[in-house]
N, C-alpha and C positions, 0 to 999 in steps of 0.2 A: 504494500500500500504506500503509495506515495504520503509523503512526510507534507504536513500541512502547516502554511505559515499562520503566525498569530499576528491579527490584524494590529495596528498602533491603536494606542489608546484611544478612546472618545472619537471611533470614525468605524463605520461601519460599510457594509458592501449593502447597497439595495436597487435591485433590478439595475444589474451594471454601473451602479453609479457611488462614486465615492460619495458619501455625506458626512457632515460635521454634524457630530452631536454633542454630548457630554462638556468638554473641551471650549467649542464655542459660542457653545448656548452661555455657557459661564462667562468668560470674554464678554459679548457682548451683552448679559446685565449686569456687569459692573460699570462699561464703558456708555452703554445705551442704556437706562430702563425704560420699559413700555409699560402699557395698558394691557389689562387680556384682553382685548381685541387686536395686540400686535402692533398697536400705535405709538411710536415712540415720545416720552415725558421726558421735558427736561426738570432737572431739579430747582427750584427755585433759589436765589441770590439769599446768603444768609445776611450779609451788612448793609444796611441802607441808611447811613448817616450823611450828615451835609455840611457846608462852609456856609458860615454863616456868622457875623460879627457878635451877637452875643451867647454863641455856641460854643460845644465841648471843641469845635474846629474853628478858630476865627480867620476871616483870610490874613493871609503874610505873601511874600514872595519869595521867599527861601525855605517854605516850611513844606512843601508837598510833592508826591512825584508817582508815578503812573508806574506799574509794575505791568507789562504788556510781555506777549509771545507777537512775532511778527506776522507769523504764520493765519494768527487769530480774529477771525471778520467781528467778534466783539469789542477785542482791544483794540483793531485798526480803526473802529469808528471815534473813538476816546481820540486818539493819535491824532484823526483827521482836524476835530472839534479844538486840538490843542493849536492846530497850522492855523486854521481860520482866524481865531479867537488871536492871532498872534503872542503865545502867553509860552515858548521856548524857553525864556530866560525866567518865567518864574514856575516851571512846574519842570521836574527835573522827569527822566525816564530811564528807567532801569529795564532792560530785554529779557527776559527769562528763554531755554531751550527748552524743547520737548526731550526728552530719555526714552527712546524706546525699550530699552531693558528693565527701566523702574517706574515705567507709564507715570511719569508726572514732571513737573517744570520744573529744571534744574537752573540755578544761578551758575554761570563759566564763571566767577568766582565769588565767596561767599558776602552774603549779604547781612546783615544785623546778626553775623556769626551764625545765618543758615545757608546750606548749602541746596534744599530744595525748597519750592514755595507750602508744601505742606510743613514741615519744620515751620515756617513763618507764620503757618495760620496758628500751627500748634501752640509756636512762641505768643502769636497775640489772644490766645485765648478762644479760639473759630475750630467750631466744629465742624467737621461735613468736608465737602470737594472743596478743593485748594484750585480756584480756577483765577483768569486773567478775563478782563483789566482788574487792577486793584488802583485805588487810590488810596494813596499811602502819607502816613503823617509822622515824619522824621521825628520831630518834637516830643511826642506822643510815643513812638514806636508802634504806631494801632493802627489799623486797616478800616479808613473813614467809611470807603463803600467797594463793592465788589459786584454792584451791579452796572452793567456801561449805558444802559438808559437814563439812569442818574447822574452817570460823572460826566453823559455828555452835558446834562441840563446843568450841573456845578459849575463844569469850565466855559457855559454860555454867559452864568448869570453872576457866580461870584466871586470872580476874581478878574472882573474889570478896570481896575484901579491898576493893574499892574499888564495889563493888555495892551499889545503893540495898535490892536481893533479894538476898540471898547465900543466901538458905535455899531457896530456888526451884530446884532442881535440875529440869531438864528431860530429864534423861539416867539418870534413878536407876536403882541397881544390880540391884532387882528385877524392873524391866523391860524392860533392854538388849533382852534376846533377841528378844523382843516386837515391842520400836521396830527394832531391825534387819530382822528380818523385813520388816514395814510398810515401812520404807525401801526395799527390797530390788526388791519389786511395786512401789512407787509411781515410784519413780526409772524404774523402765526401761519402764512402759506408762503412766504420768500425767504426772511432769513431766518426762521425757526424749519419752513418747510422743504425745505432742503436737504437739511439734515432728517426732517420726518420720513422725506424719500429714502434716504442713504440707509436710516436706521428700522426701518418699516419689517417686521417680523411676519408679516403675512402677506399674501396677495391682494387682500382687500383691502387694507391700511395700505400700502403702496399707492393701487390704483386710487383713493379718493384721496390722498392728500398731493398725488403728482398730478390730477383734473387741478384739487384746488390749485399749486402752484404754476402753471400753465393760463388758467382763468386771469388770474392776477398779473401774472407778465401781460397778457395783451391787454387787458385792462389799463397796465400802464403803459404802453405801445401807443392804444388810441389818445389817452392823453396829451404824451409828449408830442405826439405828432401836432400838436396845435400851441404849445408853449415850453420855455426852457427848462420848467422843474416840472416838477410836484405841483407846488401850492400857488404856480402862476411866474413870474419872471425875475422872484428871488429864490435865492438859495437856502434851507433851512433845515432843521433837523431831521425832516424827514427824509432828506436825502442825503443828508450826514450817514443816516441808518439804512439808506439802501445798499447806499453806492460798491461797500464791503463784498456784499452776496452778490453783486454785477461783476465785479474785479477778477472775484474765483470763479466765475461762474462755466466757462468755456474750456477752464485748465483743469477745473477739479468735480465739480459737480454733476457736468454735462455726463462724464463717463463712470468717475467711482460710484459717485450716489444714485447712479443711473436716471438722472433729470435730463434726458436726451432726446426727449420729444421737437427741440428746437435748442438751437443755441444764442447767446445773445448777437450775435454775429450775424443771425437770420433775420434782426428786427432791426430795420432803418432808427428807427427814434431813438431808441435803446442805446443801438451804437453811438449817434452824436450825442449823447446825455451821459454816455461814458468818459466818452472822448472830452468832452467840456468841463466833467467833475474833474477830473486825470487833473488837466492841463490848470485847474483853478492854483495860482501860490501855495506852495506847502504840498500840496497834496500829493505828486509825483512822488516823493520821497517821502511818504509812509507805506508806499507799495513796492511790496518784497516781494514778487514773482517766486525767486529760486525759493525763498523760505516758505512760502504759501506750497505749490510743489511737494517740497521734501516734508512738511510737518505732515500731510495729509496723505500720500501716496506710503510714504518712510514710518509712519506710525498706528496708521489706522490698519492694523495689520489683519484683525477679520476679515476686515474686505478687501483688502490686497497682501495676500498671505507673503509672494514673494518680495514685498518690499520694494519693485520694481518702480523707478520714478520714471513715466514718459517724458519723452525729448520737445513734444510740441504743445500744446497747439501755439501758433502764432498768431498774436492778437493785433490786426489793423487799425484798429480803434484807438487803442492807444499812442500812436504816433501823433504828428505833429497835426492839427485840424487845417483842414484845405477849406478855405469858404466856400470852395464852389461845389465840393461832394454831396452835398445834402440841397444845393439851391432846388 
């Protein structure tokens, strides 16, 4: 009798096909949790504190600074919010790396005497996921907030005083309604559903939240096709919070997360609304291509077991804006 091999752990043979079980069912709910209906949850932000003159944080311009991955379309909007706002010299930034061997954000070198960002939630007292952005308060040693909806609305509204733009309001009172709305849709089918594709545990949960993300892009398609943002002919946080999930959207999305029904490449409006955020001061140089790439390709390793980083796609949009491509 032929000698029979023992299959690897947690993978099984069914009707010809290698499957992941055990193994990466585990993986993925540490990395993803879902819903039983297979819909992926994300956990909510434990720190939601704020600058504010007669708060536990009062503004300064030497006292605070943004703990980001580059790789990361949460912290990249923080980053974006810091170029606008012109506030470089008074909000300092520290880059953390992703560790694929110890799945979490390591400092290239140590930071308030830690060497990874859970050591720092640990050191300040945070329980739970050690995620980025943080805003962070040297003075203090304490982690003000760790949610990037907030720190974008903090580095809009309160730390003006020390702002290269202080006139720049990105949240103005006659649009709130507007940009909440827009926030509202984008948050939970664009940049939350994106990831709901990638992380989606069933075929049903795929299929309605990749309808819902697909709706939403041309939804804002027909828009732009008629003005430069979102909320009309200024630039504002609503598009502070897209523009992230547009950026990756053709290099990482389209194919890992399998959101590949279209690419933003396919959508005229889209493109020059890329092309125009891109090219706004500041902005070009919070976009890391290679480290967006390698944190996603290089660490999400469920979905790309070999770790394999593709070489392309190339993004036209991004170049230099021709006035006459879109006349």
């Amino acid at each position: 009798m032929a000698k029979q091999t023992a299959l690897p752990p947690g993978l099984l043979i069914r009707t010809g096909k290698w499957v992941w079980t055990t193994l990466w069912q585990r993986m993925m709910a540490q990395m993803a949790p879902s819903t039983e209906g297979g819909d992926y949850q994300r956990p909510p932000s434990q720190c939601r504190g704020w600058i504010e003159p007669q708060g536990a944080h009062p503004p300064d311009p030497q006292r605070y600074g943004l703990i980001v991955g580059m790789g990361c379309p949460w912290a990249h909007r923080t980053l974006i919010t810091r170029a606008l706002k012109g506030l470089e010299n008074a909000v300092a930034v520290v880059v953390v790396e992703p560790s694929p061997n110890e799945g979490c954000w390591v400092f290239p070198t140590p930071f308030q005497n830690c060497r990874t960002l859970p050591e720092l939630y640990r050191q300040a007292g945070i329980a739970g996921r050690a995620t980025v952005p943080v805003l962070w308060d040297f003075q203090t040693a304490t982690i003000v907030n760790n949610d990037s909806a907030d720190i974008i609305q903090v580095l809009n509204q309160s730390l003006n005083e020390f702002a290269d733009y202080p006139d720049r309001d990105l949240y103005p009172d006659p649009c709130k309604a507007e940009i909440d709305a827009w926030n509202e849709r984008i948050y939970a089918s664009v940049n939350n559903g994106v990831y709901r594709c990638g992380f989606a545990q069933t075929q049903a949960a795929y299929d309605r939240v990749c309808g819902d993300l697909f709706d939403t892009l041309d939804a804002i398609e027909a828009t732009l096709a008629h003005q430069a943002y979102l909320c009309g002919d200024a630039l504002t946080l609503a598009d502070v919070r897209l523009f992230p999930t547009l950026f990756r959207f053709d290099a990482v999305y389209y194919s890992l997360f399998k959101c590949n029904r279209r690419r933003i490449q396919d959508y005229p409006a889209l493109c020059r609304y890329v092309q125009t955020l891109y090219h706004q001061p500041g902005v070009a140089a919070t976009c890391d291509l290679t480290a967006v790439k390698r944190d996603y390709y290089g660490n999400l390793f469920p979905l790309n077991p070999g770790g394999i980083i593709p070489a392309g796609p190339d993004l036209p949009y991004l170049s230099e804006i021709d006035p006459t491509e879109y006349a």
